[in-house]
TORLOPA-182863 format. One line per field, with one value per residue (C-alpha): residue number from 1; x, y negated, z negated. Coordinates in steps of 0.001 Angstrom, whole numbers, plus 524288, in hexadecimal, padded with zeros to 5 digits. Layout:
num (NUM / ...) .
xx (X / ...) .
yy (Y / ...) .
zz (Z / ...) .
***
This chain:
num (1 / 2 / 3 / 4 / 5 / 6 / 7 / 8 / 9 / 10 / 11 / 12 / 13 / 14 / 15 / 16 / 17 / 18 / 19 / 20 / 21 / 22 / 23 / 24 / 25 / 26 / 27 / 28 / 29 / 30 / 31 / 32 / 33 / 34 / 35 / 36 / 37 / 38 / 39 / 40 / 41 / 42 / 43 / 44 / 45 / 46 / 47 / 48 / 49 / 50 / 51 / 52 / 53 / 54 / 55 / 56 / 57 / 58 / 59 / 60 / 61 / 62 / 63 / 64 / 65 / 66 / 67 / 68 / 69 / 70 / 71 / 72 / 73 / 74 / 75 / 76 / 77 / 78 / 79 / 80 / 81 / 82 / 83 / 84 / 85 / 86 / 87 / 88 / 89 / 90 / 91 / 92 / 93 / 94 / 95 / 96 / 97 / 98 / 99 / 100 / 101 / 102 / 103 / 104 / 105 / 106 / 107 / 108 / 109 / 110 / 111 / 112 / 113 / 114 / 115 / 116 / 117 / 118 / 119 / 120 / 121 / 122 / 123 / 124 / 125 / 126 / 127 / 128 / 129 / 130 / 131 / 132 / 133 / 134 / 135 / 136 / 137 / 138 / 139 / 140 / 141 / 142 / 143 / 144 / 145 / 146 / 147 / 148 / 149 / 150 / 151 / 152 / 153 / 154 / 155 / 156 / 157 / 158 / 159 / 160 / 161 / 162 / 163 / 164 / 165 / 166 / 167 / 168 / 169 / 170 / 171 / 172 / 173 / 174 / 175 / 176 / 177 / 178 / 179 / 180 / 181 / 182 / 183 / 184 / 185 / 186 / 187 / 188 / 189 / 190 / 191 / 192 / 193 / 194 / 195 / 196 / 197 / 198 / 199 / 200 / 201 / 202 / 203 / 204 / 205 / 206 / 207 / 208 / 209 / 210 / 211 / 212 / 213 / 214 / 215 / 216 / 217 / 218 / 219 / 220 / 221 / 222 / 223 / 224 / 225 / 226 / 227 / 228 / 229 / 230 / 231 / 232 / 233 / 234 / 235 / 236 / 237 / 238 / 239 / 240 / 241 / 242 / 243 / 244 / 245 / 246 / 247 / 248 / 249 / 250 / 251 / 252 / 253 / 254 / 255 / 256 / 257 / 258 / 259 / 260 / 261 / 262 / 263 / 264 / 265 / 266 / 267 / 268 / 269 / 270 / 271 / 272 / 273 / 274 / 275 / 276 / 277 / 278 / 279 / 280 / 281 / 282 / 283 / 284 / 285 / 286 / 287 / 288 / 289 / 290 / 291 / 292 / 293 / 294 / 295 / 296 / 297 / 298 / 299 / 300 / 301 / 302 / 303 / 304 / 305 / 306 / 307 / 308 / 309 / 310 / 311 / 312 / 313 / 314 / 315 / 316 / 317 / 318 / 319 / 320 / 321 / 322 / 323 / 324 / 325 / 326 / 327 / 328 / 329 / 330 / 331 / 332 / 333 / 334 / 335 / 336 / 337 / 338 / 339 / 340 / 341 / 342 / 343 / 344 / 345 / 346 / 347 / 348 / 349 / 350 / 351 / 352 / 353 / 354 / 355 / 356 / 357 / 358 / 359 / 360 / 361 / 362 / 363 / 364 / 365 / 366 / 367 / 368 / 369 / 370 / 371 / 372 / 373 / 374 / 375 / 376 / 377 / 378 / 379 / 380) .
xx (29B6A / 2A093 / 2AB4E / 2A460 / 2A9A7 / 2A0B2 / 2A2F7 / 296FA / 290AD / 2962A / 28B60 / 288BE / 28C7A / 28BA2 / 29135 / 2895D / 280A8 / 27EB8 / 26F5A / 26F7B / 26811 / 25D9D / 25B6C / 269EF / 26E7C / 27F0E / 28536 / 28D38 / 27CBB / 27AC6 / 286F1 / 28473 / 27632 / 27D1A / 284BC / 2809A / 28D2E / 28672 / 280EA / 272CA / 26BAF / 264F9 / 26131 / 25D51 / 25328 / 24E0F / 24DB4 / 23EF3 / 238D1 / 240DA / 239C7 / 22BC2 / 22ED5 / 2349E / 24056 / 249F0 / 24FDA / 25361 / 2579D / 26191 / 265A4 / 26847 / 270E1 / 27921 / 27B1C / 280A4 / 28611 / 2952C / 29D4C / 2A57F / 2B104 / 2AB61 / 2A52B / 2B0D6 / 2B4E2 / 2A8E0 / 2A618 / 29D71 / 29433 / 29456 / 291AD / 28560 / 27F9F / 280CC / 27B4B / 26F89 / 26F1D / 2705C / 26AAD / 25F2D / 25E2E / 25F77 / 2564F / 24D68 / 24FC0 / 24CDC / 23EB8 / 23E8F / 23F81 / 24CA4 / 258F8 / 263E4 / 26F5E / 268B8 / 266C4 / 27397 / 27C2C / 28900 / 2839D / 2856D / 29270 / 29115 / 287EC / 28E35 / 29D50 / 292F0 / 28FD6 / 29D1C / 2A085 / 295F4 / 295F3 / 288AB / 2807F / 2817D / 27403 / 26C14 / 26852 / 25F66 / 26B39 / 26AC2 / 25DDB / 25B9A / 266C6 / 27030 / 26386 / 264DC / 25A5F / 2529E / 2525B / 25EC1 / 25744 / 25793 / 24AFC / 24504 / 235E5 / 22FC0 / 22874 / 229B5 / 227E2 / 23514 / 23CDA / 235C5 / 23B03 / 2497F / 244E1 / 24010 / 24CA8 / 25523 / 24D69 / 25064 / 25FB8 / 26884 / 260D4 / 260FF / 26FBA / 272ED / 26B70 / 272C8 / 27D97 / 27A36 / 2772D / 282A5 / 28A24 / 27E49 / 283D2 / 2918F / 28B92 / 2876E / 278E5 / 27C6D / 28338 / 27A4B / 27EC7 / 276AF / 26C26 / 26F2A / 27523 / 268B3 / 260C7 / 2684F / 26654 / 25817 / 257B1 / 25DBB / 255FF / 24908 / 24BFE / 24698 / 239A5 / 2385F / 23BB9 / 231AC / 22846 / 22D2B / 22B2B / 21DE7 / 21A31 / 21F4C / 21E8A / 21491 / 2150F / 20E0A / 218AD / 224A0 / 21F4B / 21C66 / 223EC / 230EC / 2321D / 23639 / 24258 / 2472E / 2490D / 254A2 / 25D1F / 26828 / 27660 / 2801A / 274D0 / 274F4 / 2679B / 2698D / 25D66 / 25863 / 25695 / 24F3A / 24B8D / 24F72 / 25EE5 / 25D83 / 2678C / 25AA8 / 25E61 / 26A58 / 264B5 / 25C9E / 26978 / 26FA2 / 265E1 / 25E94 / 262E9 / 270F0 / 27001 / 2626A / 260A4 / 2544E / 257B1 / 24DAF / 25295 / 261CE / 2607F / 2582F / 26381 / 26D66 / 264D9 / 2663C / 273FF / 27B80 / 271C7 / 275DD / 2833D / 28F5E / 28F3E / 281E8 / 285CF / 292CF / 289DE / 280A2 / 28AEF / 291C0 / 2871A / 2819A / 28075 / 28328 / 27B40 / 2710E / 26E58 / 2613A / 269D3 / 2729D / 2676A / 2609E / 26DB8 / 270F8 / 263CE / 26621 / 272D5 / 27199 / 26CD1 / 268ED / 26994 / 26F9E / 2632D / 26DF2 / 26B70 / 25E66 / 25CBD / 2661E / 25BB8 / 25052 / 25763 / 25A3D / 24A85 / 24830 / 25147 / 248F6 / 23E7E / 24291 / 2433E / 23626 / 23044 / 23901 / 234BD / 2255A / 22225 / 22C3C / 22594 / 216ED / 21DA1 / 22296 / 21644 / 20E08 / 216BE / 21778 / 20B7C / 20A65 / 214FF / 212D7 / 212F8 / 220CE / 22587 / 233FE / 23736 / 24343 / 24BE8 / 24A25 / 23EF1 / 23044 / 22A02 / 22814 / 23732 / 234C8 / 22A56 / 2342F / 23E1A / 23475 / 2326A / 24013 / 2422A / 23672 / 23C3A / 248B5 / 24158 / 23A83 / 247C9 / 24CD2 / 240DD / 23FC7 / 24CDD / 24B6D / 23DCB / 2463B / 25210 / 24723 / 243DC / 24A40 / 25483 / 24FB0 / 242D0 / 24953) .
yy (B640B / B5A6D / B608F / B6E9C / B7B09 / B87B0 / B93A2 / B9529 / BA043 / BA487 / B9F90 / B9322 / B8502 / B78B4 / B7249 / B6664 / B6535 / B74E8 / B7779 / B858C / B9077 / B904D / B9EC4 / BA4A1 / BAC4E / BA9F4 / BB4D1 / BB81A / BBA09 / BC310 / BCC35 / BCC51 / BD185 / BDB1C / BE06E / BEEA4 / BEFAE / BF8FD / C0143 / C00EC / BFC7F / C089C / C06A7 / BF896 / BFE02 / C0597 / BFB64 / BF719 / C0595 / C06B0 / BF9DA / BFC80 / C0902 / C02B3 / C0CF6 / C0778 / C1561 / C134A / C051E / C06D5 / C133E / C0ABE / C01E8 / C0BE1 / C11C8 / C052D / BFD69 / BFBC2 / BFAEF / BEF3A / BF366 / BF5BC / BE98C / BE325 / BE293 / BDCFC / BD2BC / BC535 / BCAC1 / BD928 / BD4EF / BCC32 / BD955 / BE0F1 / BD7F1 / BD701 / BE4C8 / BE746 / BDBC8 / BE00D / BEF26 / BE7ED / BDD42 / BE9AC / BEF9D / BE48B / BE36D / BEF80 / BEA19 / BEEC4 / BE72F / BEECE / BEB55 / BF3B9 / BFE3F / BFEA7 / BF62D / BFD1D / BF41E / BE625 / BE500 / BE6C1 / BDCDF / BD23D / BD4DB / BD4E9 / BC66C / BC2A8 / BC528 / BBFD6 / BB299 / BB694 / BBA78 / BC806 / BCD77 / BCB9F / BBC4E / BB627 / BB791 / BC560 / BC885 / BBE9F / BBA86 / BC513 / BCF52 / BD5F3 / BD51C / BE04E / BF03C / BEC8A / BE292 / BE232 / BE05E / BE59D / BE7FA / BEBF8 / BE01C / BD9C2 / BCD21 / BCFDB / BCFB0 / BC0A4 / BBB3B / BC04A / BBBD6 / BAD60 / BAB47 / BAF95 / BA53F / B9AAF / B9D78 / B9B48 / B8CAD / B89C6 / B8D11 / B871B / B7B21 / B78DB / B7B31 / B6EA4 / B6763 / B6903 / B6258 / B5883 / B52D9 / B5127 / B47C3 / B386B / B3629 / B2B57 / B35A2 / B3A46 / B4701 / B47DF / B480C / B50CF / B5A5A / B5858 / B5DCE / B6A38 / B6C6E / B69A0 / B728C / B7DE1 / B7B9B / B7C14 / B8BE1 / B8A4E / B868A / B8FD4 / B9A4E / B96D2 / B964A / BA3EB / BA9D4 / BA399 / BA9EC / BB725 / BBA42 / BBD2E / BB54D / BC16A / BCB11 / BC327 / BC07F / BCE2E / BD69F / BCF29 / BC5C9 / BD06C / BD47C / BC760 / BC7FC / BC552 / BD042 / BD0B2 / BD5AB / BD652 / BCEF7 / BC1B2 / BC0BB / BBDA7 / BB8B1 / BC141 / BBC81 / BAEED / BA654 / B9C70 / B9FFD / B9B83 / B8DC0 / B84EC / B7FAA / B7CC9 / B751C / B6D20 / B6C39 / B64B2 / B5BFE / B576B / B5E55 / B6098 / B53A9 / B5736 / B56BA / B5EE6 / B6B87 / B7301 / B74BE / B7392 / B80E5 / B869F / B8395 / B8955 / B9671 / B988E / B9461 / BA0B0 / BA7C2 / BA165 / BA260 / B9BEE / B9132 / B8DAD / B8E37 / B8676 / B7ACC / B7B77 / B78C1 / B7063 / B679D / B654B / B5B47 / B530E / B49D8 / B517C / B4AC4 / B4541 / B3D5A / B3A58 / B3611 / B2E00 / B2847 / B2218 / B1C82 / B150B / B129D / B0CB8 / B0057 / B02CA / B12B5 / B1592 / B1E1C / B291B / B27BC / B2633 / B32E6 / B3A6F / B373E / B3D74 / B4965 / B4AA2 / B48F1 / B534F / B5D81 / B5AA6 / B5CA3 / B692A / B6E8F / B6A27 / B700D / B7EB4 / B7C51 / B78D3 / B86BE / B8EA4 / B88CE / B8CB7 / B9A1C / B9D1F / B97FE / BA158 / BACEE / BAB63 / BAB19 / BB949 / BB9CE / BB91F / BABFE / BAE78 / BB2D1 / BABEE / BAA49 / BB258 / BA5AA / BA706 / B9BFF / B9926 / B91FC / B84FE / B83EC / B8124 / B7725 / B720F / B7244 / B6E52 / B5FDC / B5D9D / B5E7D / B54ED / B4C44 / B4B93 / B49B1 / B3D48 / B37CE / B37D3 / B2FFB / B2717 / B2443 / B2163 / B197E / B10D5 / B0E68 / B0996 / AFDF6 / AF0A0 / AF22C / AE5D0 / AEC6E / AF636) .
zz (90C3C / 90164 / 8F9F9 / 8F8DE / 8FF42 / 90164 / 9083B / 911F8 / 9159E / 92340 / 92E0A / 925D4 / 929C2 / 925C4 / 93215 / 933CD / 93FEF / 94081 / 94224 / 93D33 / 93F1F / 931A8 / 9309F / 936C4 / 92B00 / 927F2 / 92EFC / 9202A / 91A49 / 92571 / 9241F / 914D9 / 917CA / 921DE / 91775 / 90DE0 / 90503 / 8FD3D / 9086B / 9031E / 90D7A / 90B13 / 8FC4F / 90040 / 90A4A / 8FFCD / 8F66A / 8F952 / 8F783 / 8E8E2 / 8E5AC / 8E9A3 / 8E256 / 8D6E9 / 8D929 / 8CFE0 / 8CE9F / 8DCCA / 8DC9D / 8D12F / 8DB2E / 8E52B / 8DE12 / 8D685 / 8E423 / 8ECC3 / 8E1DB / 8E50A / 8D9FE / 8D738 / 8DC81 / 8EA14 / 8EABA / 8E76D / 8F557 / 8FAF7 / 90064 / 8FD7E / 9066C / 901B4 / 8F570 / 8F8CB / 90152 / 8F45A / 8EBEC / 8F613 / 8F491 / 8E4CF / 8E1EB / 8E78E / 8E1C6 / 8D58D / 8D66A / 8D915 / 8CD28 / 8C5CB / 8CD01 / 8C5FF / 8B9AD / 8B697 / 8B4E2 / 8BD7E / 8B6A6 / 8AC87 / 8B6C8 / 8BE5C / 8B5A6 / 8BD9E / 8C8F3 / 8C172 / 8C1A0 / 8D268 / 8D3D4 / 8CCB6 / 8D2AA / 8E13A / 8DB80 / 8D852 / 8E73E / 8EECA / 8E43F / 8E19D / 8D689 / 8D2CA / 8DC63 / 8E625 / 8E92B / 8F33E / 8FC33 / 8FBEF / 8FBD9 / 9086E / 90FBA / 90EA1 / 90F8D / 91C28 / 9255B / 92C71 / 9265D / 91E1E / 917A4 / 9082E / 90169 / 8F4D9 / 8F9CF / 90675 / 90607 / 913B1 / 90BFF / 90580 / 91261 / 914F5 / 907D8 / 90DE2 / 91A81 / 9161B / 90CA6 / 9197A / 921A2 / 91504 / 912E7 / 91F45 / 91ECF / 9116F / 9103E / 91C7A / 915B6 / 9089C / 90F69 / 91677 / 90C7C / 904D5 / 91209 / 9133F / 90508 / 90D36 / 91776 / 91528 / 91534 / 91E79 / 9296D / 9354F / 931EC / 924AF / 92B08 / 93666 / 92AF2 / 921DB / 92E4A / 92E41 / 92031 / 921D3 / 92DC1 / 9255D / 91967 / 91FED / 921EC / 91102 / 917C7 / 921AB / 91877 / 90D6D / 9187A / 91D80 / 91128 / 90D12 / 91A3E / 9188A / 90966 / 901A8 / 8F42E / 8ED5A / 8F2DF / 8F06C / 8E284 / 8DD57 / 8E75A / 8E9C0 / 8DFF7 / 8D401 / 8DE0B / 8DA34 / 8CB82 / 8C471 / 8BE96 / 8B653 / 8B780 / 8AB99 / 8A488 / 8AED3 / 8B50E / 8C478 / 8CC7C / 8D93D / 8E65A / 8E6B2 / 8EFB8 / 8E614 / 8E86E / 8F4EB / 8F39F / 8F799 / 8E9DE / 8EDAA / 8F7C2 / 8EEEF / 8E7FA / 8F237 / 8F6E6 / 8EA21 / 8DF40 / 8DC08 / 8D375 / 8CE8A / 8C049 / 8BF4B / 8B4D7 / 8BA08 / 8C928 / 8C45D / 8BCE5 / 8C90D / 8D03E / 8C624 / 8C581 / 8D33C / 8D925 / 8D461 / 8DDFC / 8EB02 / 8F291 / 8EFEB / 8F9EC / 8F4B8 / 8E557 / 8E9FD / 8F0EB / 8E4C1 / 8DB35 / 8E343 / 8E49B / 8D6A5 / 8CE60 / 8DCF8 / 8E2CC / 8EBA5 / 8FA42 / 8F538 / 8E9D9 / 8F46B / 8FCBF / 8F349 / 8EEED / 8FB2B / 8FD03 / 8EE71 / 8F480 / 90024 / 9031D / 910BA / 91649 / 9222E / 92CC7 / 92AAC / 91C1A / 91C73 / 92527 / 91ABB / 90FF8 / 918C0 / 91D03 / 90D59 / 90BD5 / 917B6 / 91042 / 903A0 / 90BC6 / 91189 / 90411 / 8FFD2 / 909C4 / 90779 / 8F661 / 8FA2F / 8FED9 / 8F859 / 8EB23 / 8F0EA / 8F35D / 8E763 / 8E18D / 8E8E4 / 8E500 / 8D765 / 8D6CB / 8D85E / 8CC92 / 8BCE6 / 8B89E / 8B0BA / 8BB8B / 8C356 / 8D08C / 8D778 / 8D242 / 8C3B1 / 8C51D / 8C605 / 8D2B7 / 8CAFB / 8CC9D / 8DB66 / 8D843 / 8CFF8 / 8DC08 / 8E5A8 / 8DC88 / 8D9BF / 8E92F / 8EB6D / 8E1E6 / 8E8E7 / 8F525 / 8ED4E / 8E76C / 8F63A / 8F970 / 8EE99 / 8F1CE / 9001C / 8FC93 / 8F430 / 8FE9B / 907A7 / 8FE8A / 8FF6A / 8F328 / 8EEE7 / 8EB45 / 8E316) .
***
């Protein structure tokens, strides 16, 4: 994969030629999600009932009871750490529904959640990560409501991950192979294949969750709170590395201000390997430069070439038709919202219009390009 080196999570590949299974979560997400390092499965299972209740007396209980101190955690591990984020990050995001900063309430616990961060590489509580993939299933399940629509947003974001990972991962090896190899195609399809779990997810959660419920009962879970004064984003869909898809196929040299600080906002929220690829890749031509390049290029494509530019167009594709619905969804839900209000990510829905156009324009630069390849060059 050019000159970059990540550390994988264990049960990924990116071995060429590998049709995976979309939905399989990595073994290493399903051992994390295994894991109670604070022994509060209890208080977890409880955690619903303080809510409805508004029992912050409770809540702030719960913490001060199965917060470690910084010396025990000191000999956990990476994955330790992520199950106790899950857990704190989530008795303290409740809090704040409450209206109360926690640091404020349990400052003794700030210092714990930030040396948690500094071993898991993560920010300092819970992310979409935690909340979704490393959220056991069944009665040990983590959520903040009773709401059975609750356990379909971690159900629908468990159906998207495996596949979208699996997918940027692919594309980051896709920028390793000639457009004019067989096996960019064959490659592109697995990508494709993978990323098409975004669909099936949006769909899956259009289906199963009620705009109305997920705007006024859920959606306050998600606020940002503060610790030592730095204001850290809850769980979003938006942390989900689909940007850093869009990153690597038609966007890593885009100039647009508006989508570059989207982009900035929201890496420190995903893993490593996904921050590392991110980096890595900006400011470098994306595979729809690359595409259109080699159709200025070249006098006369290769079929191999030519096939290259239209799996590029399918992936676009792919992602217009993940952005079309997941726009008409977050539409419909804030409309149940105050117009002042902002999305899980910091942002209002008009920043996925603006997301959906800047892919469509992509899509149109790869055609325009293509259109103009097919005329005689003496009639350009």
């Amino acid at each position: 994969m050019n000159d970059l080196d990540v550390n994988l999570p264990k049960g990924f590949s990116t071995q060429r030629n590998i049709f995976y299974k979309t939905y399989e979560q990595p073994v290493e997400y399903l051992a994390i999600a295994r894991l109670d390092p604070l022994h509060c499965d209890n208080e977890m299972a409880e955690l619903p009932a303080w809510n409805k209740k508004g029992n912050v007396d409770a809540i702030v209980g719960a913490i001060l009871k199965i917060a470690p101190t910084t010396t025990v955690i000191s000999s956990f591990t990476e994955s330790e750490a992520h199950a106790a984020l899950r857990d704190l990050g989530m008795l303290m995001a409740s809090v704040k529904k409450h209206g109360v900063e926690p640091e404020t309430l349990v400052p003794s616990v700030v210092p714990v959640m930030v040396a948690l961060g500094s071993i898991a590489s993560m920010v300092p509580r819970e992310t979409i990560m935690h909340y979704a993939a490393w959220n056991p299933d069944g009665e040990r399940q983590r959520c903040f409501t009773h709401f059975f629509d609750e356990v379909k947003v971690i159900q629908g974001t468990k159906i998207a991950i495996p596949g979208l990972e699996r997918a940027t991962l692919g594309l980051a090896e896709l920028q390793s192979i000639p457009l004019d190899s067989p096996e960019f195609v064959r490659h592109a399809r697995l990508v494709h294949m993978n990323m098409s779990a975004m669909v099936k997810a949006i769909v899956f959660t259009i289906v199963n969750v009620n705009p109305r419920v997920f705007a006024v009962e859920l959606r306050p879970y998600y606020d940002p709170f503060t610790l030592n004064g730095v204001e850290y984003m809850g769980a979003g869909a938006v942390q989900l590395p689909v940007f850093v898809f869009d990153h690597l196929l038609w966007s890593s040299d885009s100039r647009d201000s508006v989508f570059t600080q989207f982009k900035e906002h929201n890496i420190p929220y995903c893993t490593p390997v996904f921050r590392t690829l991110y980096h890595h890749f900006t400011g470098k031509a994306s595979l729809v430069r690359l595409a259109c390049q080699m159709l200025r290029d070249v006098r006369t494509p290769s079929l191999h070439q030519m096939q290259s530019v239209q799996a590029i167009n399918d992936l676009l594709d792919v992602l217009v038709r993940f952005r079309t619905p997941h726009k008409s969804l977050a539409n419909r839900a804030f409309a149940h919202r105050d117009d002042q209000s902002l999305g899980s990510g910091g942002y209002r829905p008009t920043i996925l219009e603006h997301i959906l156009d800047l892919t469509l324009e992509a899509k149109h630069d790869l055609k325009y390009a293509l259109r103009m390849e097919q005329e005689p060059k003496e009639q350009r």
